[in-house]
N, C-alpha and C positions, 0 to 999 in steps of 0.2 A: 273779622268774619266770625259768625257764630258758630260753636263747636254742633255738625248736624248728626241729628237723630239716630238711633241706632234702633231701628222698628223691625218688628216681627213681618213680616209678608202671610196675612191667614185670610183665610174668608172672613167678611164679614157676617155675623148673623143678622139677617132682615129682621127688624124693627117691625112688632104688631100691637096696635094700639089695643088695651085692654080697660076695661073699664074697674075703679076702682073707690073707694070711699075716698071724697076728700075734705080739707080741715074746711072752718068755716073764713069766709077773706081773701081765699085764695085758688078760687074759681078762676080768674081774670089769668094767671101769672101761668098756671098749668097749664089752661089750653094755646099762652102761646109757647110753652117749651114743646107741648104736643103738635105744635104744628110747623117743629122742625123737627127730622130724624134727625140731627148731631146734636140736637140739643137736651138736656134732662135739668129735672128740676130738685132741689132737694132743703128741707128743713132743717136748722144744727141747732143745737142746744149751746145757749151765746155763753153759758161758762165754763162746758166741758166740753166744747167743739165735737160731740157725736152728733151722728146721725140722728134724728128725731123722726124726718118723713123721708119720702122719696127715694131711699135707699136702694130700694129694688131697680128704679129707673137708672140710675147709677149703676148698678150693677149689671142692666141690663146694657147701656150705651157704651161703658168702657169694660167687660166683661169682669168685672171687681166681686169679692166676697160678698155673698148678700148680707143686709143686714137685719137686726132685729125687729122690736117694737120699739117705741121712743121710749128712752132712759135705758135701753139695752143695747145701742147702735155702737158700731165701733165709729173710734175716733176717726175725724178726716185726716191728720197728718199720717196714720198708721197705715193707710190706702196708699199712698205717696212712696215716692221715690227717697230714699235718703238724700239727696244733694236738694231734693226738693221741698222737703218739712220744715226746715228755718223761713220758707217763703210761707207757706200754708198758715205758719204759725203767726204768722207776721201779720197776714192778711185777718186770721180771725180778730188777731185786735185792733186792726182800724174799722173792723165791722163792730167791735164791741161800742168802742169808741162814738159810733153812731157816725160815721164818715160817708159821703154818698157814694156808693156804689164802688167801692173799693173793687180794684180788679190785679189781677196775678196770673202766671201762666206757670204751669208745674206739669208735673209729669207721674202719672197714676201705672202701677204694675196689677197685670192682671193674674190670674189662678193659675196661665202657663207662663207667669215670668214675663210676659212680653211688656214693653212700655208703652205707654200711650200718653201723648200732649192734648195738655187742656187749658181751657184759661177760664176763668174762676170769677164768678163777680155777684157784688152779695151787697145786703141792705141789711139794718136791724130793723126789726118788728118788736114796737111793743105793745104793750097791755093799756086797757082805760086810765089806768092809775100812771102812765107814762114809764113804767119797769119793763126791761128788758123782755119780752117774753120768747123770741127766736131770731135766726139768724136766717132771711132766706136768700137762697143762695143758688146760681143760674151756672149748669157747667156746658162749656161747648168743647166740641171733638174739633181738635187744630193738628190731627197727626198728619192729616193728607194736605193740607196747607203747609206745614212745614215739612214735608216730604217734598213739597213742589218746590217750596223754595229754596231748599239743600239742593235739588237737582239743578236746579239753575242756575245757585251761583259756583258750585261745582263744576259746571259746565263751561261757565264762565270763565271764572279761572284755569282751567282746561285749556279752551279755546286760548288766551291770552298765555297760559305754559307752551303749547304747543307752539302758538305765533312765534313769542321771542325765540325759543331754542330751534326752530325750524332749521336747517341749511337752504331750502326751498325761500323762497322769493312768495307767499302771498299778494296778492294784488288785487283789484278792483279800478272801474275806469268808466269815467261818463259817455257817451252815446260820442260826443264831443273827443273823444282820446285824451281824455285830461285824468290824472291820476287825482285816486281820491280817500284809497287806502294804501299800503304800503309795509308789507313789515318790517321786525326790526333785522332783519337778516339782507336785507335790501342793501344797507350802510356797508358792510362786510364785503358785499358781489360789488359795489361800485366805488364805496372811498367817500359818497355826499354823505349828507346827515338825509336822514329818511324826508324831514321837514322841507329842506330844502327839492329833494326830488317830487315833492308832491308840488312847488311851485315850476318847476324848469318843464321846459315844452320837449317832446319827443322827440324834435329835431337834435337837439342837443347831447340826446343822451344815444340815441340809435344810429347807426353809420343807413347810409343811405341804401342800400339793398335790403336792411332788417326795416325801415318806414313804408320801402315801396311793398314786402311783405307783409304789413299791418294794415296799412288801407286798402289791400286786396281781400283781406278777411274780412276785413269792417264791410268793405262795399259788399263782401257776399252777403254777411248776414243780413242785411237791409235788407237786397233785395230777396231770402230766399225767408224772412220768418214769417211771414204770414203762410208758407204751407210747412213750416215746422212744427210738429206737435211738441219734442221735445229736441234744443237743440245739442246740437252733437259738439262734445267739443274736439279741437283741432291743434294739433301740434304745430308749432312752431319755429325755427332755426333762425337765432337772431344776433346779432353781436349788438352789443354795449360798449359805449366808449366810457372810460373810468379815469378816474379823478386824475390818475398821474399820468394821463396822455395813453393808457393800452387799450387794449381790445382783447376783452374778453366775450368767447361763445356762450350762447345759454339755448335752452331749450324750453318755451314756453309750452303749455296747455293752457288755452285761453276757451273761454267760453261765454255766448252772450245770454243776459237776462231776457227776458218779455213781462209784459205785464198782461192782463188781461186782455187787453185788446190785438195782441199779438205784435207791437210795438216795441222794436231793441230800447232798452233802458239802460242799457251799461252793457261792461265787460267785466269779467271778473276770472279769474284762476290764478297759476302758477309758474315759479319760473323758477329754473335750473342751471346753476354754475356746468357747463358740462366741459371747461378747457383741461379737465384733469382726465375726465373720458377719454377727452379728443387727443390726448397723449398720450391713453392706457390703449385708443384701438390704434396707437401709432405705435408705438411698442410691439404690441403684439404682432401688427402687420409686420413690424421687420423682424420679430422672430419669426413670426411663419415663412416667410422669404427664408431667414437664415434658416432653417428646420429644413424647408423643401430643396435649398439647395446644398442641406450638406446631404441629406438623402440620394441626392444626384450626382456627388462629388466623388469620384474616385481615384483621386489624387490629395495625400494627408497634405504637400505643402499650398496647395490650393485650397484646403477646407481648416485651416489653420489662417490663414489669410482672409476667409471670406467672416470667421468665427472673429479677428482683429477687427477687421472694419465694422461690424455688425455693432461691436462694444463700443467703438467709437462713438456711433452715432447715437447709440442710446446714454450714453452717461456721457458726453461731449468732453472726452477727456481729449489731451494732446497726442497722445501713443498710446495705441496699445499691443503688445507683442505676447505672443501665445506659444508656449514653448509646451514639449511634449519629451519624458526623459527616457532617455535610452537611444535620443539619434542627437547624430554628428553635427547635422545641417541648423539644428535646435540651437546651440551652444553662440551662436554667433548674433549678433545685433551691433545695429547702429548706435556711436556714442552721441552723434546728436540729438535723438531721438530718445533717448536716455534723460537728457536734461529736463528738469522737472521748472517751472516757473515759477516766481515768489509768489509766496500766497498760496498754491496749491496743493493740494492732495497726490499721494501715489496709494493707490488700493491693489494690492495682489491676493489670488484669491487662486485655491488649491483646486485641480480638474482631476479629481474623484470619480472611478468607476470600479463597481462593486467594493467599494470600501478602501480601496487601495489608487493612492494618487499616482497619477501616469502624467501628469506636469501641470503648468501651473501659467495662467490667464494674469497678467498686469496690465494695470492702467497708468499711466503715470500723465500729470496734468490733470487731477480731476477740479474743477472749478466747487469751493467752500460749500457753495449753499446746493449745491448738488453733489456729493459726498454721500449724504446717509441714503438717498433714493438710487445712489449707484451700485451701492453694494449689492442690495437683490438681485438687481437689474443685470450684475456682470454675474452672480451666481446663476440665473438661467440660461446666461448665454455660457455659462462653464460647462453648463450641465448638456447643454444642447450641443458643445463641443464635446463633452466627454463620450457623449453619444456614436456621434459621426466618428472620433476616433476611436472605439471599441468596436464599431460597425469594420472602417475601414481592417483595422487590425484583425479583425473575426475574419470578415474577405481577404485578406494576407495569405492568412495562417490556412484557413479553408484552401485554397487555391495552390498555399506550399502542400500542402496535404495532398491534393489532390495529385499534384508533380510527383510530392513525394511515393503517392497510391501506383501513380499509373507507373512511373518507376522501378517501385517496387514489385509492378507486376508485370516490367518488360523483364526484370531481370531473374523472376525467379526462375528454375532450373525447368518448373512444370509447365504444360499449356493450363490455359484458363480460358477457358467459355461460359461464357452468359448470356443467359436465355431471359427474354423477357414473359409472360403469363401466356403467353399464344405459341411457346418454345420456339421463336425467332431469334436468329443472333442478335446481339446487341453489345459484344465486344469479343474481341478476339486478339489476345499478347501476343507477339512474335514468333516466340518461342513453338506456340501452337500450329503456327502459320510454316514454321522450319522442319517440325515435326513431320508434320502432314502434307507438306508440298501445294499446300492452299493459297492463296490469298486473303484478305482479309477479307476483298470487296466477294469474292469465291464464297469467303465460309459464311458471310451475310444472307446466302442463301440456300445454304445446309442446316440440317438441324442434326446432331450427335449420330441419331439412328440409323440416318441416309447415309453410314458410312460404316454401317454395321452389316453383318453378315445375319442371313433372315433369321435364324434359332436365333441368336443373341438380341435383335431388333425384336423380338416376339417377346422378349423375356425384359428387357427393358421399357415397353409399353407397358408392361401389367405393374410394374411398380409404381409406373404412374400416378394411381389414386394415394399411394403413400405420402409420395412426395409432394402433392396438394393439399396431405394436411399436417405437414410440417416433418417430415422423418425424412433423415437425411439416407443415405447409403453408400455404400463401398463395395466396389465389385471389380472383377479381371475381365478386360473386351478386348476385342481385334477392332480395329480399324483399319481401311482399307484406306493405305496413300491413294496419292491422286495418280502415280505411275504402275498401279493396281498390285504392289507388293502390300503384305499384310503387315499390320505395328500391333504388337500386345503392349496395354496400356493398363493401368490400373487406374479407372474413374473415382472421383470421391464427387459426390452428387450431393451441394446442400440449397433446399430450398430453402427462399425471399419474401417473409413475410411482411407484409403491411403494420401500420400502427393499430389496424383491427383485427389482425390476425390473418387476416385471407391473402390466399395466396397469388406470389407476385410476380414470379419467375423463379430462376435457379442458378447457380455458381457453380461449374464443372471443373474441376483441376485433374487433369490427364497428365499422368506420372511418365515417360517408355520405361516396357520394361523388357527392352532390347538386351541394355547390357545385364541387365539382373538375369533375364533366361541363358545368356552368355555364362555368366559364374556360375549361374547355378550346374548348368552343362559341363565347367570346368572345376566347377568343387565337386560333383559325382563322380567326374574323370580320376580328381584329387584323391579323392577318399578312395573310388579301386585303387589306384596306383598307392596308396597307403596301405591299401588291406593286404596286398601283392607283397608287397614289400614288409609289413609285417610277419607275414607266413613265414616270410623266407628268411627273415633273421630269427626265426625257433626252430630253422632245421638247425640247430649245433648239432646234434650226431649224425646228421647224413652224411652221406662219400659226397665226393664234387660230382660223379656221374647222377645221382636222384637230386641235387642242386642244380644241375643244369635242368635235368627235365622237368621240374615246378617250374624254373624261370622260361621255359622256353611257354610251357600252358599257360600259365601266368599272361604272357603277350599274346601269344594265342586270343584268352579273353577278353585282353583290354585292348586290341585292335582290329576285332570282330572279321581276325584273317581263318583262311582256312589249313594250310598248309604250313610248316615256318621248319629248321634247323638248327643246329645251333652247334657251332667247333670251336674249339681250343686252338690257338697259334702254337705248333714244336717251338723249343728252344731255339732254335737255328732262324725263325721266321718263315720259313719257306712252304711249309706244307699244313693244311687243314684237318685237323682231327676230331671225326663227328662226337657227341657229347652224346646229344638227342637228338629226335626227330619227331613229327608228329605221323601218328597213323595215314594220311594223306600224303606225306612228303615221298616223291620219289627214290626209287632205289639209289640211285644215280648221285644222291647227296652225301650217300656213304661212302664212294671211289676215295681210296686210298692216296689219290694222286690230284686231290684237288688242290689246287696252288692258291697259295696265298698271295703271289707278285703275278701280273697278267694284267689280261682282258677283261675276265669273267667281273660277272654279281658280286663276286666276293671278294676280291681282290681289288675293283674300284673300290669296295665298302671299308677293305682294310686301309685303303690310303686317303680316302677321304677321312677329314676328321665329324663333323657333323654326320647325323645318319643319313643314309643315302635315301632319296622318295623319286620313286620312278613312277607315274601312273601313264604316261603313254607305251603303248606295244612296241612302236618303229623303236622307242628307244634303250629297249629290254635286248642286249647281245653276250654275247659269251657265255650262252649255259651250259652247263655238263652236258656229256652226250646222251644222248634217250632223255633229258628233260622233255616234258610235256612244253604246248607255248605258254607262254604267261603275261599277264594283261597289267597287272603290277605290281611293284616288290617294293619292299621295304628292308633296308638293312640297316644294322648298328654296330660297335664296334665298342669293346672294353678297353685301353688303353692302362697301360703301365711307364708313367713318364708319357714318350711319344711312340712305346713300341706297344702293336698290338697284340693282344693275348685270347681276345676272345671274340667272335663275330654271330652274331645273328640273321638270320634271313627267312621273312614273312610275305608271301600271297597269297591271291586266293578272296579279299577285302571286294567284297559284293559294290564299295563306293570308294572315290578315290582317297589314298594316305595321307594324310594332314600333318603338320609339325606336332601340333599333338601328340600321333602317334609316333613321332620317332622318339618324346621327349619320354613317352612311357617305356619303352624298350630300352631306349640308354638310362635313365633308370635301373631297370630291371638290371639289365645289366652289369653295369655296376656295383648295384650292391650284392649280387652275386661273385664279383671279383671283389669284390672286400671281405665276405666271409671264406671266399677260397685262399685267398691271401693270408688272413686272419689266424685260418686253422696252419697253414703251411708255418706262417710266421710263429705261431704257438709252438706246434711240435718243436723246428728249431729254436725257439728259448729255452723251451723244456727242457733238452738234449743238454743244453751248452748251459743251465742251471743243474743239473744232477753232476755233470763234470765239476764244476768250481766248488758246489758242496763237498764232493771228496775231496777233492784240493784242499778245501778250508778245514774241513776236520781233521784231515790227517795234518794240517798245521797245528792246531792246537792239542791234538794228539800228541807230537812232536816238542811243545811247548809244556804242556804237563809232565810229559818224562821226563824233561829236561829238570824243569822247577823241584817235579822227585827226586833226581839225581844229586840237585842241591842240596836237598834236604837233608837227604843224609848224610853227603859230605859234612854238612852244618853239624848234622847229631853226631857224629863220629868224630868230629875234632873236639866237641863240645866234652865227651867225654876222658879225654884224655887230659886236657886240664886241668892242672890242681884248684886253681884257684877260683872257689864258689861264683864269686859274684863274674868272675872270667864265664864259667859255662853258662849264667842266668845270661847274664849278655847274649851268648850265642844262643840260647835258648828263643830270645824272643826275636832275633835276626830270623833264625826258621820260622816261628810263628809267622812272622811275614812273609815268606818264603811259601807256607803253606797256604796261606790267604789268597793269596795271587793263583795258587795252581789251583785251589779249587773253583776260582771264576773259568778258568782253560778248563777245566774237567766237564763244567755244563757245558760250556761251549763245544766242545769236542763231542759229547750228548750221552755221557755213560745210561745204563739200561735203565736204572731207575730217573733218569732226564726226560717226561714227557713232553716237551717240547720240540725233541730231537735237533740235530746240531745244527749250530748258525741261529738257533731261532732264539736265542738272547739269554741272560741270567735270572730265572726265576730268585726274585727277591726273598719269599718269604726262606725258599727252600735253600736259601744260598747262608742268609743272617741264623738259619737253626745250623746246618754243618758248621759256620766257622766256631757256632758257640759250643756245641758239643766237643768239637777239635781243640779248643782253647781247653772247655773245660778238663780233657785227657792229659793236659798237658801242667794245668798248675789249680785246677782243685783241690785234688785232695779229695777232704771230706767236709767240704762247703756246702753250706746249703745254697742251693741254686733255683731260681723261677725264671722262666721264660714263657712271653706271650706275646706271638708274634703273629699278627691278620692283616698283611698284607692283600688280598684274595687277588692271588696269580698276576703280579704284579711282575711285569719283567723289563729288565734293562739292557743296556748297549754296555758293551765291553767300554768305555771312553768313563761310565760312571760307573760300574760294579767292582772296577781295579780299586782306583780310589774309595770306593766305601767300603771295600775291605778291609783295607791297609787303617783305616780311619775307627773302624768298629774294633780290629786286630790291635789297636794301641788303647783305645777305651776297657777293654776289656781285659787286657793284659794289666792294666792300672788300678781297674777293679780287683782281681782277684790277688794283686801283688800286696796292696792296702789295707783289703777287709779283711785281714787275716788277726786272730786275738790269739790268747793265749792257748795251750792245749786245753782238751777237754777231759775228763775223767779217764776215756778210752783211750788219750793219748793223743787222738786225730784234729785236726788244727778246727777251728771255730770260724766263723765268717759266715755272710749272705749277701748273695748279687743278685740282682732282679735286671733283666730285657727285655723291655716294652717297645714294642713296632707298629703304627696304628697310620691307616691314613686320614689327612685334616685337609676335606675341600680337593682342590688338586693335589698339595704338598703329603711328602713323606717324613712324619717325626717318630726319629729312634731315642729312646731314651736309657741308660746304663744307671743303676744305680746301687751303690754299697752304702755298708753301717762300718766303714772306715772310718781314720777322725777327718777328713777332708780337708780342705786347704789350707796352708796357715791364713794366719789375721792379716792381714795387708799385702799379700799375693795374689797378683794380678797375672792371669795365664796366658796372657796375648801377649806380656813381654817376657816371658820365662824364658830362661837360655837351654832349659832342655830340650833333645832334638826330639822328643816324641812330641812336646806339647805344641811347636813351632811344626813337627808335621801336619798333625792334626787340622790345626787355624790353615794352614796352607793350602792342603787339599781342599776341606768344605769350603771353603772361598775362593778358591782360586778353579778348580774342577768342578767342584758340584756344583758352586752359584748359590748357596743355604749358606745356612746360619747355624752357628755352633754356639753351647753356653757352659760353663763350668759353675754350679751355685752349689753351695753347704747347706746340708739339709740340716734334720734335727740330729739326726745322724748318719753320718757318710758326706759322701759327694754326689751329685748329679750331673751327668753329662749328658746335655737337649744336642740332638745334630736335626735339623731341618731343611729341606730341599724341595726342590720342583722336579720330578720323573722323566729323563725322556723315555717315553716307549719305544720299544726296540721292537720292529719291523722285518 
């Protein structure tokens, strides 16, 4: 097929005949190019192929560059197409050559580029002398001829692409039912060769319902085309029987010809494979069955069963079981049902909803050649189960919610009312229903208000426009039970808005605030009976007589009586001794001879133990003489152990005495006998503590002379000894001697002892006497420092013996050691320093001389002398500290460290 044209689409310009000079010879040839428009005429110069004549006509027919005068023309090949000038060039020399009418078809480009087909035929002319003298040469316009004929064989092959690759069935068919075209897709729908179907008769190929079908159309269109202008074509439903014995459906569109005289001339249309249809609306139909009945289904193992069979039937597998994770019943399956047959498939495929698999659809026995079309097929039916089971699951879960809801609001502790937009009930919890003494069916026909008292029903309509447009509120209301006693309640009121905002009803949660007005009533009771009893533990310096009379006003106030008493029990038990009395209480409560064992008010009140509460009259007996009558009494009673000490007695209470009121009075009372007690009990400690302080002083009074008395026996024997190191000895026996009496001496509490006696051993004051006392004794003319800041640090006799005795041998050691040679004056040379600081809670004393301190490989803790072994003894064994002996640069250091008790 030939490669077609690639043409510009323009207007043609219309051709106007003009008159113009022409050569002589060639009159004849002009007027017949002039009397075709597609044709023009033109002159060449037969050895430089230009233009010579006609140029313009050329130019004018294919819209080509004009050209000149002759011997000025441009060449013909240079008008040309390039693929086209080997042609052009070709053809001028078999026009040279003198050949008859040489002809060519080429293709000429105009001034916009476009091309144009021509075909080209030419003569030589020559001169009398038989020389070449021109070339004339006839061109014709062939664009729209081969325009035509690119379209048609374009079309052609077209029509014949289309036919073969059709899946459609083409056809055509005589008046007669005799097939006469056929495509080639024809071979594919039935299994013949198209050939062969064009001979076989219609019986053979169509089952008898789709024949009786075809000559029912046939015979319509006979008889209805003569008033058909145009016929109509008509669908079809036809089955074909096919080469290997089946039956396949198709769907025709047939339609009949006519010819002019309105006379059927054939048939002709199309035909459609439709058994792939007829299984895609068979599919579907049994998804929408499965769709519409899992929609209906409201039982998972019924919609799990109906999702199995459904898949069966669409991928014809042997089993298929549909499991769901997370239940019991899921877990279980038949093992024959299990068994897979040779040859087949098992496809399982994952039941996904929102992304998360909730279990899992198998097939097992899928038959080979239906394998790849079952995988989709069991994914919709997944999807169409995962459906129904996130459905059913949603209604579960929805429905526990709801158990869970309505539960949760039998059980809360509030009522809850719900109003719908017309404030009609439309639920009411138990709780509300216990509250209020209502029914449910009862409160269906109340609305909040009709249960309100008119101010508050006034006042709760006007908030009304609030709560319509969405503001919720909280407020304190009475409601009136259905037994017409009143309930304070605290409402919380939230309006129900819609998904448009407008409003929809209301949620009422009613609180009682029974027991709350209860406490509150009994924490104001609380709090006087606190404030009462506060006062009255800051009378410390009142007598018992102004303590009774606060506690008696005291009850007075806090039991809103008018008249009250109040007596003491004598030692003996037997007789009432008035304290106080209120301005109101009769004379009669002061008798001298009021008894405590009897008949009377006070006398039950003494033997009862609880307070007494009388509010009927009949039962009020035994009042003093000349009491007035009395309506009713209240009495209480102080107890010590089980005897009583003190009694109370209140009337006069405008409403009757409540437990309350006895608990405020015993009470009061009470802790009025705690601070009477209290003070009594003080005095005698006082008493019997100023006694055992003399005792104890004049003990260690007694122990200080004593320890003096030694002392000087010590100094007085010491002196009569010849031998030195004999009286140093005794010397530091008293040292010790004095150490000890002067702890006795603070304790005993001499004048300058601020802490006076018993009240412990002032440390700092105690470690400056022993050092000064030492120093008087074996100084000399030492140089001495001491620095002692304890601040007022005092001890127990059990630790100021032992740090005496302890500091008394350190010190004694020091000044015995850091002694050098004399000095120019004569007086002995040395320096001791006493450092006393406290570190944290502990106490570190430190002693130190420019002695030569200890020898080289002397170890103090196993020294046989008895000072150095008393030392470690005490601080370790009494004090519980820690003692150290180290060589300085020069001297000795002795560290002693301990933990203080405080002496109390």
């Amino acid at each position: 097929m030939a490669k077609p044209l690639t043409l510009r689409n323009r207007r043609r310009i219309p051709r106007t005949r003009r008159p113009k000079t022409q050569a002589p010879g060639m009159v004849q040839s002009q007027d017949s190019a002039n009397g075709w428009p597609d044709l023009a005429f033109a002159l060449l110069d037969p050895h430089t192929g230009r233009l010579a004549d006609g140029g313009r006509d050329l130019a004018r027919l294919f819209d080509l560059p004009p050209c000149g005068t002759a011997g000025q023309g441009v060449a013909l090949p240079a008008l040309c197409a390039p693929e086209s000038r080997p042609v052009v060039t070709c053809w001028l020399a078999q026009c040279r050559s003198g050949a008859p009418w040489p002809e060519c078809a080429c293709e000429f480009i105009d001034t916009t580029g476009g091309r144009w087909l021509a075909t080209l035929r030419g003569s030589l002319v020559r001169d009398t002398l038989g020389r070449p003298q021109a070339i004339r040469a006839l061109f014709a316009d062939d664009t729209e001829r081969r325009r035509l004929e690119d379209a048609l064989l374009e079309s052609e092959q077209r029509h014949k692409l289309i036919s073969e690759n059709l899946v459609d069935v083409i056809w055509a068919m005589t008046p007669d039912l005799r097939f006469t075209y056929l495509s080639p897709s024809a071979e594919s729908l039935t299994g013949h060769p198209v050939e062969r179907l064009l001979r076989m008769d219609l019986a053979t190929l169509f089952t008898r319902e789709s024949l009786r079908c075809i000559s029912e159309a046939a015979a319509h269109w006979r008889d209805e085309a003569a008033r058909m202008q145009d016929p109509t074509p008509v669908w079809l439903g036809l089955e074909i029987l096919t080469a290997n014995g089946g039956c396949v459906p198709v769907e025709a569109l047939a339609r009949a010809t006519l010819d002019a005289e309105r006379h059927v001339t054939g048939f002709c249309g199309t035909a459609r494979d439709i058994h792939l249809r007829r299984r895609m609306e068979r599919i579907e139909a049994l998804l929408s069955r499965l769709a519409k009945s899992l929609l209906e289904c409201e039982d998972m193992t019924q919609t799990r069963e109906l999702a199995a069979a459904c898949a069966e039937a669409l991928t014809g597998a042997r089993c298929v079981t549909a499991v769901l994770h997370g239940r019991a019943e899921d877990g279980l399956s038949d093992s024959a049902e299990t068994a897979t047959p040779e040859g087949a498939d098992d496809i399982s495929m994952a039941v996904t909803h929102a992304g998360t698999e909730i279990g899992r659809l198998t097939a097992r026995g899928v038959p080979p050649r239906a394998a790849a079309e079952a995988r989709p097929l069991l994914e919709r039916v997944a999807s169409l189960f995962a459906l129904a089971a996130a459905r059913l699951s949603a209604e579960e879960a929805r429905r526990k919610n709801e158990r869970s809801a309505r539960l949760l609001l039998e059980s809360m502790h509030e009522g809850v009312w719900a109003l719908d937009a017309d404030r009609r009930t439309i639920f009411a919890n138990q709780r509300l229903t216990a509250m209020l003494g209502y029914s449910v069916a009862e409160l269906r026909t109340l609305r909040p208000t009709d249960l309100m008292p008119s101010q508050e029903r006034l006042h709760a309509q006007e908030r009304l426009p609030e709560l319509r447009l969405g503001l919720g509120t909280s407020a304190d209301h009475e409601l009136w039970r259905k037994n017409g006693t009143p309930l304070p309640v605290r409402m919380n009121i939230a309006p129900l808005l819609d998904e448009n905002g407008a409003f929809d009803g209301l949620v009422c949660t009613i609180a009682d605030l029974s027991d709350r007005r209860r406490m509150e009533r009994e924490l104001r009771n609380n709090q006087a009976r606190f404030e009462a009893l506060y006062e009255l533990s800051r009378l410390t310096g009142a007598t018992e007589a102004q303590t009774a009379e606060f506690t008696l006003r005291a009850a007075l106030r806090l039991t809103d009586s008018a008249a009250g008493a109040l007596f003491f029990v004598d030692a003996q038990g037997g007789y009432l001794r008035p304290m106080a009395t209120s301005p109101r209480t009769p004379d009669c409560f002061g008798h001298p001879e009021l008894k405590a064992i009897g008949e009377g008010l006070f006398a039950r009140t003494c033997a009862s133990g609880p307070p007494l509460v009388v509010n009927e009259a009949q039962e009020i007996t035994g009042l003093p003489p000349g009491h007035p009558p009395v309506t009713r009494f209240l009495g209480a009673t102080a107890r010590d152990g089980e005897r009583p000490i003190a009694v109370l007695g209140l009337t006069g209470k405008p409403r009757d005495y409540t437990q309350d009121d006895g608990l405020h009075v015993s009470l009061l009372l009470d802790g009025m006998w705690r601070m009477v007690r209290g003070r009594r009990d003080e005095a005698r400690i006082r008493t019997s503590l100023r006694e055992k302080e003399g005792l104890l002083r004049e003990v260690h009074h007694r122990v200080k002379n004593n320890l003096q008395v030694v002392s000087s026996l010590l100094d007085m024997a010491g002196r009569r000894l010849p031998d030195p190191e004999a009286r140093r000895g005794m010397e530091e026996v008293r040292a010790k001697v004095l150490a000890m009496s002067l702890v006795h001496a603070q304790l005993h509490g001499d004048a300058d002892h601020e802490g006076g006696p018993g009240q412990g051993v002032d440390l700092e004051r105690y470690v400056r006497a022993l050092f000064r006392q030492l120093c008087a004794i074996y100084s000399g003319g030492m140089e001495l420092e001491v620095d002692v800041r304890l601040g007022g640090l005092t001890l127990g006799l059990e630790q100021a013996a032992p740090l005496g005795l302890v500091l008394n041998e350190a010190l004694t050691n020091a000044f015995k050691h850091s002694r050098s040679d004399l000095a120019e004056d004569g007086r002995p040379t040395g320096r001791v320093l006493l450092r006393a600081r406290r570190e944290d809670d502990d106490v570190r004393i430190t002693v130190r001389d420019n002695g030569p301190g200890l020898p080289e490989g002397f170890e103090p803790e196993h020294a046989a002398g008895l000072g150095l072994k008393l030392m470690f003894g005490l601080v370790r064994g009494q004090l519980r500290g820690e003692i150290a002996l180290t060589n300085m640069d020069e001297g000795l250091c002795v560290s002693i460290r301990f933990r203080p008790i405080i002496a109390t």
